[in-house]
Short mmCIF file of the C-alpha atoms (twelve columns), coordinates in Angstrom:
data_MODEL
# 
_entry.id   MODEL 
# 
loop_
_atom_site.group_PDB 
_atom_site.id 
_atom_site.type_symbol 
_atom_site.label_atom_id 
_atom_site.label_alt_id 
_atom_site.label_comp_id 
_atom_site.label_asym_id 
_atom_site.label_seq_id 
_atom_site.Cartn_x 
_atom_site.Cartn_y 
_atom_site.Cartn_z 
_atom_site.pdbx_PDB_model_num 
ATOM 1   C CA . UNK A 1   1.938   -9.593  -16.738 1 
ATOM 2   C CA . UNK A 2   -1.882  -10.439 -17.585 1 
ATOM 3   C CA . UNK A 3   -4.158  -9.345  -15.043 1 
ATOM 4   C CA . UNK A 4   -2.825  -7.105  -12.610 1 
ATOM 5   C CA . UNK A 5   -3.521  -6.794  -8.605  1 
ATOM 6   C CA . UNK A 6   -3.248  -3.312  -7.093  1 
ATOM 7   C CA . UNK A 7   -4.496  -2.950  -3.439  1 
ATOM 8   C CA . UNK A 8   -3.621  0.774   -2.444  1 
ATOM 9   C CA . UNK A 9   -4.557  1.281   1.133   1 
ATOM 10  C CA . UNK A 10  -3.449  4.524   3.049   1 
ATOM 11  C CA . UNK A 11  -4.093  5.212   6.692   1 
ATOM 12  C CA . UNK A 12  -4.847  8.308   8.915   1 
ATOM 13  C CA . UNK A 13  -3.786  7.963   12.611  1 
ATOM 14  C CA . UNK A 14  -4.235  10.687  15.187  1 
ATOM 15  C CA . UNK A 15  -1.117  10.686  17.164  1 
ATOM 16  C CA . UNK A 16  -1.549  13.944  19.414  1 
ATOM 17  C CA . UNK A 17  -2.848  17.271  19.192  1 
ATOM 18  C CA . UNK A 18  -0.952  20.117  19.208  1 
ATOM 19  C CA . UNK A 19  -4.354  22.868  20.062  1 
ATOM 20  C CA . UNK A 20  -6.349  22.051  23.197  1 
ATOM 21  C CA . UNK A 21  -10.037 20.674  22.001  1 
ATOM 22  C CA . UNK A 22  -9.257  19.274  18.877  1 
ATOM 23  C CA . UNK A 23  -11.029 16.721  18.085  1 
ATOM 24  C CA . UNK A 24  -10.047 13.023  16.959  1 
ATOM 25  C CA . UNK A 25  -10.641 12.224  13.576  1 
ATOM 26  C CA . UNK A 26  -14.217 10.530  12.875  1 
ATOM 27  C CA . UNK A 27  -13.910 6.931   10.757  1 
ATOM 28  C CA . UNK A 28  -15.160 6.711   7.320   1 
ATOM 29  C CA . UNK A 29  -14.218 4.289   4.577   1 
ATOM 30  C CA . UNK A 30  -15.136 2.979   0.994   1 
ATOM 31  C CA . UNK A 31  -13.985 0.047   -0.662  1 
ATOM 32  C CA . UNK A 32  -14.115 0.130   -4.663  1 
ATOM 33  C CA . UNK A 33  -13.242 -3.292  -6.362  1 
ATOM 34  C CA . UNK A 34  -12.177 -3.833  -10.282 1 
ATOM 35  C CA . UNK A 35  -12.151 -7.043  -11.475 1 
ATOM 36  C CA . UNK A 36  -9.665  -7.869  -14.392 1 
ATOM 37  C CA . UNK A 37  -10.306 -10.817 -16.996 1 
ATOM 38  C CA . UNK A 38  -8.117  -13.301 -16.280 1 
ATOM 39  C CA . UNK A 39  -9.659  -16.326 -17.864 1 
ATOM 40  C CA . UNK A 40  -11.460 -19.711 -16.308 1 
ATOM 41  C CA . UNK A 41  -9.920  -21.477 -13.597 1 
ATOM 42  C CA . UNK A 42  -10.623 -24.825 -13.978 1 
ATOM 43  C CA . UNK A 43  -11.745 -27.317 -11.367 1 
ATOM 44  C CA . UNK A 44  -8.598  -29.747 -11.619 1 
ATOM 45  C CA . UNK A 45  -6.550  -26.160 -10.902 1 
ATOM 46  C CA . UNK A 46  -8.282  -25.181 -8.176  1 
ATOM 47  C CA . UNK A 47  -7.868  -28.657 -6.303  1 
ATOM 48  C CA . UNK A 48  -4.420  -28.840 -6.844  1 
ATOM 49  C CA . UNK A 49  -3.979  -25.336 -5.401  1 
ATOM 50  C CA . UNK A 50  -5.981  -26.487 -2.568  1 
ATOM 51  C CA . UNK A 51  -3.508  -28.566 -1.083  1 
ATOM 52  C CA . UNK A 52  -0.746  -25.844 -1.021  1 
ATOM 53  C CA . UNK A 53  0.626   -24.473 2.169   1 
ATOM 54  C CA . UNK A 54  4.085   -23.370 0.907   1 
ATOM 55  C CA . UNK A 55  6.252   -21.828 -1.496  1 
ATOM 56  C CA . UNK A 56  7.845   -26.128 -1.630  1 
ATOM 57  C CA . UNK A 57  4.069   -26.940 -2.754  1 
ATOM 58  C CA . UNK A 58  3.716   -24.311 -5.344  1 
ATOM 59  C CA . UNK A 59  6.921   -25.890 -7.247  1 
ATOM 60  C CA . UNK A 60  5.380   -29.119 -7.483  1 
ATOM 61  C CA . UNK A 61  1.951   -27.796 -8.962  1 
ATOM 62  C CA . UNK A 62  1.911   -28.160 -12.482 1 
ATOM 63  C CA . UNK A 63  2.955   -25.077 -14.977 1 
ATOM 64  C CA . UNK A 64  -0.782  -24.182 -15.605 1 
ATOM 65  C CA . UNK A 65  -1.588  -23.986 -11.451 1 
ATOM 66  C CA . UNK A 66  2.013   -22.357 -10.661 1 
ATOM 67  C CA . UNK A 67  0.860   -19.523 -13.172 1 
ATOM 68  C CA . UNK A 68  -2.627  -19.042 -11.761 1 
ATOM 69  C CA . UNK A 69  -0.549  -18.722 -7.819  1 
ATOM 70  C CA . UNK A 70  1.933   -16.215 -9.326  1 
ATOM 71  C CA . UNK A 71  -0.357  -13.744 -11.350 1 
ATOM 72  C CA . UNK A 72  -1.675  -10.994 -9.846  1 
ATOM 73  C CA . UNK A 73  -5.715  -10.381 -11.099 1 
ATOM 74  C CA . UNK A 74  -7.740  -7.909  -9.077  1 
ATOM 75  C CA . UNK A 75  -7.504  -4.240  -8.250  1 
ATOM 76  C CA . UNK A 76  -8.660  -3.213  -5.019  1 
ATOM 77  C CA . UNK A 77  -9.053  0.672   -3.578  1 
ATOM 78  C CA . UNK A 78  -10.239 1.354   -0.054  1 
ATOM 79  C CA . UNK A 79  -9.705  4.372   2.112   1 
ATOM 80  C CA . UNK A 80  -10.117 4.931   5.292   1 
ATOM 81  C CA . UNK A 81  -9.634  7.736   8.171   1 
ATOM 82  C CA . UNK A 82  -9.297  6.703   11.894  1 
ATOM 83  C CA . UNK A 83  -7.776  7.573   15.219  1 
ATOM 84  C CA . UNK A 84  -4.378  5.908   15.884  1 
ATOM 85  C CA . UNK A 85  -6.012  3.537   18.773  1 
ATOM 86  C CA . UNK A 86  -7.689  2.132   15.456  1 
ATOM 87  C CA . UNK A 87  -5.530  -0.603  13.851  1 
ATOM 88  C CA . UNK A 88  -6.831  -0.005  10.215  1 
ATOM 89  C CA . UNK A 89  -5.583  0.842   6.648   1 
ATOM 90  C CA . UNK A 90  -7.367  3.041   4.317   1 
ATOM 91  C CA . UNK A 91  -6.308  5.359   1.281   1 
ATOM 92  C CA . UNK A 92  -7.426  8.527   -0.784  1 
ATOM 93  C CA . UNK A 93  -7.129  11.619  0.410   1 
ATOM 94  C CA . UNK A 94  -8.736  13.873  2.818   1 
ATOM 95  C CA . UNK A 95  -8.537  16.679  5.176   1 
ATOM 96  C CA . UNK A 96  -7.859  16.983  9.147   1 
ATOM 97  C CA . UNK A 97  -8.219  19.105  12.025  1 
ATOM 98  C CA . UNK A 98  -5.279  21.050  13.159  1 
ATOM 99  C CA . UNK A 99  -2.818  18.699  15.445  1 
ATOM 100 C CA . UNK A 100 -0.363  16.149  14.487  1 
ATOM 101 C CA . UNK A 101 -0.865  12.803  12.226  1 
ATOM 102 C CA . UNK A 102 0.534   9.310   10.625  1 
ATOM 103 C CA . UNK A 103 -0.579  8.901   7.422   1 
ATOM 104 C CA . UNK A 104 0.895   5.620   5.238   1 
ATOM 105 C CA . UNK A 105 0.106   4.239   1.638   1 
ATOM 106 C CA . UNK A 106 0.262   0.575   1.475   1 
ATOM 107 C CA . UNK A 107 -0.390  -1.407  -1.930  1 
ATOM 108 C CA . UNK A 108 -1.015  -4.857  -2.471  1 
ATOM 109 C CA . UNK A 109 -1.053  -7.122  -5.075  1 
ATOM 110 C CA . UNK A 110 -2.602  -10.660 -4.903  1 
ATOM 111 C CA . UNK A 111 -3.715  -13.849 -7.037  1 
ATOM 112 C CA . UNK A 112 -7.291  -15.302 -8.621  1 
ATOM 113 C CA . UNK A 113 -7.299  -17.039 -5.022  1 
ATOM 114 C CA . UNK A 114 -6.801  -13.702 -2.880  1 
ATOM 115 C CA . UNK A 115 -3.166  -14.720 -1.782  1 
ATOM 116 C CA . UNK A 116 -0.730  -11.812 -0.798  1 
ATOM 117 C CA . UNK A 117 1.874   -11.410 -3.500  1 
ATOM 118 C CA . UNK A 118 3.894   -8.685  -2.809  1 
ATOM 119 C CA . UNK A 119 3.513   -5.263  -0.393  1 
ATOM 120 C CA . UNK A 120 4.913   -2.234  -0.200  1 
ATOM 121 C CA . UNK A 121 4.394   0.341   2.572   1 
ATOM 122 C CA . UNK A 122 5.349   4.361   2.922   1 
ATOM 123 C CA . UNK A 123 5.096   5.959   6.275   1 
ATOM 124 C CA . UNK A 124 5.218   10.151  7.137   1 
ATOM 125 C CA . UNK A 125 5.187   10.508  11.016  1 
ATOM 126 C CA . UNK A 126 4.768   13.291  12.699  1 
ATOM 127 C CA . UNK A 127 3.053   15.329  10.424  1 
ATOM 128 C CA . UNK A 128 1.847   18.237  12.126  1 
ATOM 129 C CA . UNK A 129 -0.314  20.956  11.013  1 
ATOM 130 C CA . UNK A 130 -2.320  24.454  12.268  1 
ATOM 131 C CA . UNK A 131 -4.312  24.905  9.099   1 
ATOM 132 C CA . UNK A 132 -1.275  26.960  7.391   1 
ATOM 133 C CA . UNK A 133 1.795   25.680  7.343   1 
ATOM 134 C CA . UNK A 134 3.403   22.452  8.822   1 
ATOM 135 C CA . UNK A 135 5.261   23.042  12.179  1 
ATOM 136 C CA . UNK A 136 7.333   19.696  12.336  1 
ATOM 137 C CA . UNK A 137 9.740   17.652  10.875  1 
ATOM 138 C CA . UNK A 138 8.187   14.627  9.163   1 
ATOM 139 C CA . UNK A 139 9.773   11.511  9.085   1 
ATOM 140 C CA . UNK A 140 9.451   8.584   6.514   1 
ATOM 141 C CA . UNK A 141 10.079  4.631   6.843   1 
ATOM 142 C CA . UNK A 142 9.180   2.415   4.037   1 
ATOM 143 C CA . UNK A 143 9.160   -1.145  3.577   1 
ATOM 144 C CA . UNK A 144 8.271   -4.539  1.257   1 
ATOM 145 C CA . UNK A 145 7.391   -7.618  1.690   1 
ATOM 146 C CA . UNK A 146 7.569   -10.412 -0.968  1 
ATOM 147 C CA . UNK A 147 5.512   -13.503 -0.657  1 
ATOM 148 C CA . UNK A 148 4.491   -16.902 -2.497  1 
ATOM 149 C CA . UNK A 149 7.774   -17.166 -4.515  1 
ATOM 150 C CA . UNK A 150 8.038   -13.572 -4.816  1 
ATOM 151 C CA . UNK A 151 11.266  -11.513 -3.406  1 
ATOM 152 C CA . UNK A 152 11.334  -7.832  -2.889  1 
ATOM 153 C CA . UNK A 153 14.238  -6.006  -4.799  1 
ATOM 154 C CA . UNK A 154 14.536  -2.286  -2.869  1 
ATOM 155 C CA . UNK A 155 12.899  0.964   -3.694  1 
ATOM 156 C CA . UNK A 156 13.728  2.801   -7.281  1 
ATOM 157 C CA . UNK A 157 13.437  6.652   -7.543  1 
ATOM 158 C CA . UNK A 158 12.230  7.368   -4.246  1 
ATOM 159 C CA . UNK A 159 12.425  10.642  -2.605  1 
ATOM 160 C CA . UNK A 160 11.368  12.039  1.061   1 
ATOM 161 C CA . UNK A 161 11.172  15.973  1.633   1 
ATOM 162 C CA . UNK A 162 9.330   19.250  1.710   1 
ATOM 163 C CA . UNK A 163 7.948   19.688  -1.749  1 
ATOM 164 C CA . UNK A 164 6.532   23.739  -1.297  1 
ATOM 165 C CA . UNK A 165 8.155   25.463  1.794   1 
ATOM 166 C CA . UNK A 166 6.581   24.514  4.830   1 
ATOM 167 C CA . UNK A 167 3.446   24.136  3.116   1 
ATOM 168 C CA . UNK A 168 3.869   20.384  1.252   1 
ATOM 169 C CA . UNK A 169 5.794   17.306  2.490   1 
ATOM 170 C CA . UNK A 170 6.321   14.096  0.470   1 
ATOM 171 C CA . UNK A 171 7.335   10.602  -0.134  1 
ATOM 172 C CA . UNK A 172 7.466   8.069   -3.049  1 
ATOM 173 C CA . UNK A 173 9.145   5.522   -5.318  1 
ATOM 174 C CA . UNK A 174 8.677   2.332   -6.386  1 
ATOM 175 C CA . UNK A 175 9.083   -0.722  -4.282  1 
ATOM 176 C CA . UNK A 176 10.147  -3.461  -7.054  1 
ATOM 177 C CA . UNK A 177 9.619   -6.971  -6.922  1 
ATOM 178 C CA . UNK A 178 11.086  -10.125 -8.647  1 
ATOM 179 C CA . UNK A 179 9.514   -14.016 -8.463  1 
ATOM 180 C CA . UNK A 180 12.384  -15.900 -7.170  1 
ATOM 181 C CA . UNK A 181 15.824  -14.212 -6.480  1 
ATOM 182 C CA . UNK A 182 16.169  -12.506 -9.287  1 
ATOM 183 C CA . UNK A 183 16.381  -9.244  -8.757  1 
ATOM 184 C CA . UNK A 184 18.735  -8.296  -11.235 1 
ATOM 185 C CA . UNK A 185 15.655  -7.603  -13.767 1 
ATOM 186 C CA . UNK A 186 12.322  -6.787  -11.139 1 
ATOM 187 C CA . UNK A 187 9.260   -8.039  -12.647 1 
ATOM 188 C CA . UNK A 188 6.660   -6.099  -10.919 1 
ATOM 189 C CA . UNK A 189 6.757   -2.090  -8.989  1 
ATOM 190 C CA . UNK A 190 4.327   -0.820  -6.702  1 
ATOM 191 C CA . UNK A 191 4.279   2.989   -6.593  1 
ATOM 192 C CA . UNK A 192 3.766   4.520   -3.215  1 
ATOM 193 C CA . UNK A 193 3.435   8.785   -3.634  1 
ATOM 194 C CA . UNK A 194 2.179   10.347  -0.742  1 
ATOM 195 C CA . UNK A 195 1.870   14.054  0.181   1 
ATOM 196 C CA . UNK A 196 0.670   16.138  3.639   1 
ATOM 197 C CA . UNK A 197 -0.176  19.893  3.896   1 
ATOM 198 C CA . UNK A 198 -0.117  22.595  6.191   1 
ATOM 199 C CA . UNK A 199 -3.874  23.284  5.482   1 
ATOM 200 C CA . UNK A 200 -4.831  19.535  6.687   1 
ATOM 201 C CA . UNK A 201 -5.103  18.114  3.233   1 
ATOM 202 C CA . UNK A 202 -3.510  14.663  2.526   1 
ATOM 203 C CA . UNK A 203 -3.101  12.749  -0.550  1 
ATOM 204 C CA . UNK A 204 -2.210  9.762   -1.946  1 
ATOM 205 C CA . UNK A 205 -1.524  8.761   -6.110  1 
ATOM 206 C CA . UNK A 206 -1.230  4.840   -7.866  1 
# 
């Protein structure tokens, strides 16, 4: 597919603290944008799109204007680290205090007009840490969402486990999409790999 949309964003929550004083996590974020050629969009497109409100409208739009909905075009990174009373997303990696965490991966892709394609989000809960080993038992959840025509099609070669001892926990796969129903040949993945530590450190991988 020409032009492709990936908007990783992984958050860190605070959920509790397992040592007495330890501190919340202090915000930070960045926000790196790559813009991928996709061509003109000309006028008569964009005011046919403008009348859309549903996947019904986007049928009737002409071949030309159905492709420019459909097609994802921009890559977007942004990370971010925040206490759980923060509602936020962010991704990258980073490092934490000792106590116990959220951290999820969620990637995006959308079109030339910023629409929201298709999503795909990996959760590890209860990830907690004393700067050596981890002293819980993570959890995962994942899930997708399909949007604008697009269906999502279930999660290939994912795995959920401790990756090094007590030392490394992880979760990926590949949430995979199709436009329409047909899911019997996905058109588009989204890779979600995401891995905590015992010494704090958290990471996330397109």
């Amino acid at each position: 597919m020409k032009g492709v949309l990936v908007a990783a964003a992984v958050a860190l929550a605070l959920l509790s603290t397992t040592t007495p004083g330890a501190a919340a996590s202090v915000s930070s974020s960045r926000t790196v944008k790559r813009l991928v050629a996709v061509g003109h969009v000309s006028d008569a497109v964009r005011r046919e799109v403008a009348g859309v409100r549903n996947v019904r409208d986007v049928q009737r739009l002409s071949v030309r204007a159905q492709r420019r909905v459909r097609t994802p075009v921009v890559e977007v990174t942004e990370y971010r680290k925040v206490p759980e009373t923060v509602d936020t997303y962010g991704s990258g990696r980073g490092r934490v205090k000792r106590g116990c965490y959220r951290v999820w991966v969620t990637r995006t892709r959308k079109n030339v007009f910023g629409w929201t394609l298709i999503t795909a989000k990996t959760t590890i809960r209860n990830w907690c840490n004393n700067g050596k080993r981890i002293t819980s038992s993570p959890t995962v959840t994942r899930s997708l969402k399909g949007q604008w025509g697009w269906s999502a099609c279930g999660w290939a070669d994912s795995y959920s486990g401790w990756l090094r001892g007590r030392a490394r926990y992880g979760a990926g796969g590949y949430g995979q999409f199709a436009y329409a129903d047909s899911c019997f040949v996905p058109q588009a993945q989204l890779r979600n790999e995401l891995q905590v530590q015992g010494d704090g450190r958290w990471f996330w991988w397109n």
